[in-house]
Backbone as CSV, one residue per row, in Angstrom:
resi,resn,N_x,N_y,N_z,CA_x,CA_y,CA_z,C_x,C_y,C_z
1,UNK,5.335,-7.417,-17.091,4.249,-7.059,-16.211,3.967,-8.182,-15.213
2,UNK,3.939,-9.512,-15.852,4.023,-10.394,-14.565,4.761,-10.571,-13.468
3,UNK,5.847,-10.089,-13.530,6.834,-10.267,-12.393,6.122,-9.222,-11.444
4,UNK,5.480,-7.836,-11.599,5.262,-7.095,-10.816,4.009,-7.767,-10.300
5,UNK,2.754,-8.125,-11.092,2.080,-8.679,-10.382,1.932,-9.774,-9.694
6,UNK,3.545,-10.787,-9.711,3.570,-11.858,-8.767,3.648,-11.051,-7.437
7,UNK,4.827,-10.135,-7.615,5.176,-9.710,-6.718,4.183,-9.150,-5.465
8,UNK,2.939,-8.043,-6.042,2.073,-7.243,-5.856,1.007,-8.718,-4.726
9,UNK,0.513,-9.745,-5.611,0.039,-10.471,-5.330,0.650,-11.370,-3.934
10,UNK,1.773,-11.563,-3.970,2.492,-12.367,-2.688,2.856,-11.523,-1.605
11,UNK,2.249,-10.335,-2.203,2.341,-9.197,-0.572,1.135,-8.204,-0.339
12,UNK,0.298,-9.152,-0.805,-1.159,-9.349,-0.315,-2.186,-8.084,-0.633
13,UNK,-1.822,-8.212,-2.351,-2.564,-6.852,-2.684,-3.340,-7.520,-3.634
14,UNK,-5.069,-7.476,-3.928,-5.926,-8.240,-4.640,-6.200,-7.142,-5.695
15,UNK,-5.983,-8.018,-6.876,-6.414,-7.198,-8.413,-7.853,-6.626,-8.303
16,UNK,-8.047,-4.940,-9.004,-8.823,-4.252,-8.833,-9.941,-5.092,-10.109
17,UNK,-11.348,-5.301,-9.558,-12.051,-6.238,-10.800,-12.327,-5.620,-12.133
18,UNK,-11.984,-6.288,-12.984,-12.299,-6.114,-14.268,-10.871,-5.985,-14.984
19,UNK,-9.991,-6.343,-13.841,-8.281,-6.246,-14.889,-8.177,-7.278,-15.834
20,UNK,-9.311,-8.367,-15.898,-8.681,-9.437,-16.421,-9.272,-9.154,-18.214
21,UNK,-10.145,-8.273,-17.930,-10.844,-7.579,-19.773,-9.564,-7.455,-20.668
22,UNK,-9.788,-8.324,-21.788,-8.202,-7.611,-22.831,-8.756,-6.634,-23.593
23,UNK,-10.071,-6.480,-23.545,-10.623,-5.308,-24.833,-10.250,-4.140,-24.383
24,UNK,-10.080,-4.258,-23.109,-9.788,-2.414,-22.377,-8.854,-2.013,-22.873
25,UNK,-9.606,-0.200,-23.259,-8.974,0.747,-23.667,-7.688,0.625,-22.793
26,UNK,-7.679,0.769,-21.836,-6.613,1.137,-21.110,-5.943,-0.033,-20.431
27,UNK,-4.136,0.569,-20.690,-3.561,-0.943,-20.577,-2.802,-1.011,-19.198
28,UNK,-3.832,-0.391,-18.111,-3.285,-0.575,-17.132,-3.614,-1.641,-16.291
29,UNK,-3.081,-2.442,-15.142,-3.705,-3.214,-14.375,-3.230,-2.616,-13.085
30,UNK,-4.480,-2.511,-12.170,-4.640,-1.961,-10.549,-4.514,-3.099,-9.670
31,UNK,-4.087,-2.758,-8.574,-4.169,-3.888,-7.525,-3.938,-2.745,-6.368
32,UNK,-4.931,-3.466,-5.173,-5.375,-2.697,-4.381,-5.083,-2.994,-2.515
33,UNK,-4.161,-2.735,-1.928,-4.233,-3.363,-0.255,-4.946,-2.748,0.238
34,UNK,-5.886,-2.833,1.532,-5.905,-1.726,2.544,-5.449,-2.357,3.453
35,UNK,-4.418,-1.554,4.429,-4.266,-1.528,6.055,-4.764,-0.692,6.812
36,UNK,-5.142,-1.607,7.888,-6.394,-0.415,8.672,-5.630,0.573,9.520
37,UNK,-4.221,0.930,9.434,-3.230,1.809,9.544,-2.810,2.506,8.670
38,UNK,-2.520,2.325,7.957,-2.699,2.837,6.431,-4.068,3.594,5.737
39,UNK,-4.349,2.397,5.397,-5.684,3.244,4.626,-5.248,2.193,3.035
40,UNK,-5.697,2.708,2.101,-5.381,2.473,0.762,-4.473,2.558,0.341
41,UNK,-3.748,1.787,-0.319,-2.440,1.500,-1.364,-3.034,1.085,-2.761
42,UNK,-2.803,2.330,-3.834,-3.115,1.353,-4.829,-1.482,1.167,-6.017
43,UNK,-1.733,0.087,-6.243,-0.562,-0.366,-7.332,-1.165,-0.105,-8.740
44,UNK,-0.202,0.587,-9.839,-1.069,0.477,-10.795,0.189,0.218,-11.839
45,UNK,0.030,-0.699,-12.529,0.885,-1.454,-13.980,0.618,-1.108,-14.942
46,UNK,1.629,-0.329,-15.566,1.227,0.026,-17.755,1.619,-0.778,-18.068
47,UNK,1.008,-1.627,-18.549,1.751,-2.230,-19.824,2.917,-1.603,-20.702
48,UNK,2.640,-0.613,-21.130,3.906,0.355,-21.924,4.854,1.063,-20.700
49,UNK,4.756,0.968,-20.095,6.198,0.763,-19.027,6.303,0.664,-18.481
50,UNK,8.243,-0.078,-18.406,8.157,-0.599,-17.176,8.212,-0.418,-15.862
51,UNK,7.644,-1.084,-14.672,7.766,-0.225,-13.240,6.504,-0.585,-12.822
52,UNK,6.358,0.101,-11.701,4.910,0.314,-10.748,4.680,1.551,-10.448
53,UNK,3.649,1.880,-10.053,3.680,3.033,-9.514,2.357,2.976,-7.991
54,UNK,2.835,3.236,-6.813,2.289,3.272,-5.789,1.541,4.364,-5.437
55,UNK,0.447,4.463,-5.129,-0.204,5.633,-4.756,-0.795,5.126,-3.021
56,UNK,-0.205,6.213,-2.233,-0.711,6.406,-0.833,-1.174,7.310,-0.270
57,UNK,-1.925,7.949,0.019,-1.975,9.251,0.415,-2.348,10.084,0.064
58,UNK,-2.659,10.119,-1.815,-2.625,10.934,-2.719,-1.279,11.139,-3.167
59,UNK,-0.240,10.511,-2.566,1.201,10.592,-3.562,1.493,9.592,-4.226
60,UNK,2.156,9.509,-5.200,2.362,9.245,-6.356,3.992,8.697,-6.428
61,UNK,4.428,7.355,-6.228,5.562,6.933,-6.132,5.827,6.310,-7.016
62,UNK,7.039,6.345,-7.845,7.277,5.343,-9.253,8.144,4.491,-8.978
63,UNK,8.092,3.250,-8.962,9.256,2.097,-9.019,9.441,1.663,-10.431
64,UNK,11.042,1.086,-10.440,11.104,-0.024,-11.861,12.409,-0.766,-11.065
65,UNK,12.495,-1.100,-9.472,13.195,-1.948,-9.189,12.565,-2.792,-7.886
66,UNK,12.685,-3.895,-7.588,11.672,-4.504,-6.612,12.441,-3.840,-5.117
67,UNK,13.966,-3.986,-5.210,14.417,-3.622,-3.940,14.045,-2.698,-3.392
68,UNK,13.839,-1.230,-4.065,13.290,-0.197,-3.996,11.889,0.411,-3.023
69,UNK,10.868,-1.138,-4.119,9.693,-1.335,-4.002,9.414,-2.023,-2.810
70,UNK,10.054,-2.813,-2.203,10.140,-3.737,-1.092,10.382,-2.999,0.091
71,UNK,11.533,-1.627,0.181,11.994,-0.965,0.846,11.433,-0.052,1.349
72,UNK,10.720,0.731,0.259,9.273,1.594,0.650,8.760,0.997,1.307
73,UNK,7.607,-0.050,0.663,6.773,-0.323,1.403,6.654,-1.028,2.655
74,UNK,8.051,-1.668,3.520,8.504,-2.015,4.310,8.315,-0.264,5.428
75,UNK,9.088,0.503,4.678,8.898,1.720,5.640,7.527,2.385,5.695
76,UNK,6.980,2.326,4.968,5.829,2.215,5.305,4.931,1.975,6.357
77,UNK,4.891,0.498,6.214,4.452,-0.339,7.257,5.345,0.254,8.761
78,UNK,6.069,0.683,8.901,7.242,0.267,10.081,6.739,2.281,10.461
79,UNK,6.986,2.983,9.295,6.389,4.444,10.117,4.995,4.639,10.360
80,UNK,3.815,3.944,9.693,2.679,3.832,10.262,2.114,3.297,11.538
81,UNK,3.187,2.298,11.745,2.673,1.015,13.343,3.455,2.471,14.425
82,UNK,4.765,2.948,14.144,5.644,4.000,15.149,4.243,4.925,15.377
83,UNK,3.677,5.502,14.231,2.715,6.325,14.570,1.149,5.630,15.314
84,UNK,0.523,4.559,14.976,-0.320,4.221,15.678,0.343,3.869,17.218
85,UNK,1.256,3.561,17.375,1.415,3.375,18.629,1.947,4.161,19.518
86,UNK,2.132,5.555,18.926,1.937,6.976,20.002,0.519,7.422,20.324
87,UNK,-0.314,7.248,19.490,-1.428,7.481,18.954,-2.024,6.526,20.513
88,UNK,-2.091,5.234,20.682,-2.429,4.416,21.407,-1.459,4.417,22.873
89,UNK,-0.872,4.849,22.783,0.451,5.116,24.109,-0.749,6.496,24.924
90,UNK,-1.016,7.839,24.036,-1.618,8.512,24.398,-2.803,8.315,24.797
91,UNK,-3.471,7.612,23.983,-5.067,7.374,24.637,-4.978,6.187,25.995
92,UNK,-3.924,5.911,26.120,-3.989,4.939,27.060,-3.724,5.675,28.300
93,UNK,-3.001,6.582,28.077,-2.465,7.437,29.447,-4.006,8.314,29.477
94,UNK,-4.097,8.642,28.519,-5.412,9.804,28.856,-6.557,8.873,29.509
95,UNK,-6.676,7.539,29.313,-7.915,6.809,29.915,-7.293,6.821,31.606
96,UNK,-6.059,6.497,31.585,-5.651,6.008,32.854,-5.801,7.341,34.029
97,UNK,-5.263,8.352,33.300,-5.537,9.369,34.287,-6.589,9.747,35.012
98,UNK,-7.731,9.244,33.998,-9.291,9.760,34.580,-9.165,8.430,35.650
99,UNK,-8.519,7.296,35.405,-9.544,6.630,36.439,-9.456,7.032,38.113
100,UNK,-10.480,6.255,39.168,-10.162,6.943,39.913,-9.663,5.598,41.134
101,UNK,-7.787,5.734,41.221,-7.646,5.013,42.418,-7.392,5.321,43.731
């Protein structure tokens, strides 16, 4: 489980509070990004197995290899910025048109 949460941690996702309780019923640990392109990423770790599992969107992605994990969330990042910046391409033309030269 530590290797995932080095990992989780050095790509800038902060543990959800109260992971550090050992009495908890439940042997999961959360860790949480937001990008303000994105929205929410949450990571969540079983103890009883191995892997991650990513939730974005309301979907539900399972890793148990980092390359994998690295690769997603790389595309991720890379189809969210493609989409904010049509998103911003458009509002820029729509401002420009109104003005008046």
């Amino acid at each position: 489980m530590s290797m995932y949460r080095s990992y989780l941690l050095k790509n800038q996702f902060w543990a959800k509070k109260g992971n550090e309780k050992s009495d908890s019923i439940e042997h999961e640990k959360i860790f949480i990004k937001h990008d303000s392109e994105i929205g929410g990423i949450y990571a969540v770790i079983n103890s009883e197995q191995k892997g991650v599992k990513i939730v974005v969107n309301g979907e539900e992605h399972w890793f148990n290899n980092f390359d994998k994990l690295d690769n997603f969330l790389s595309r991720l990042r890379q189809s969210e910025n493609d989409f904010m910046k049509i998103l911003r391409r458009k509002n820029m033309s729509s401002q420009l048109r109104h003005l008046e030269i």
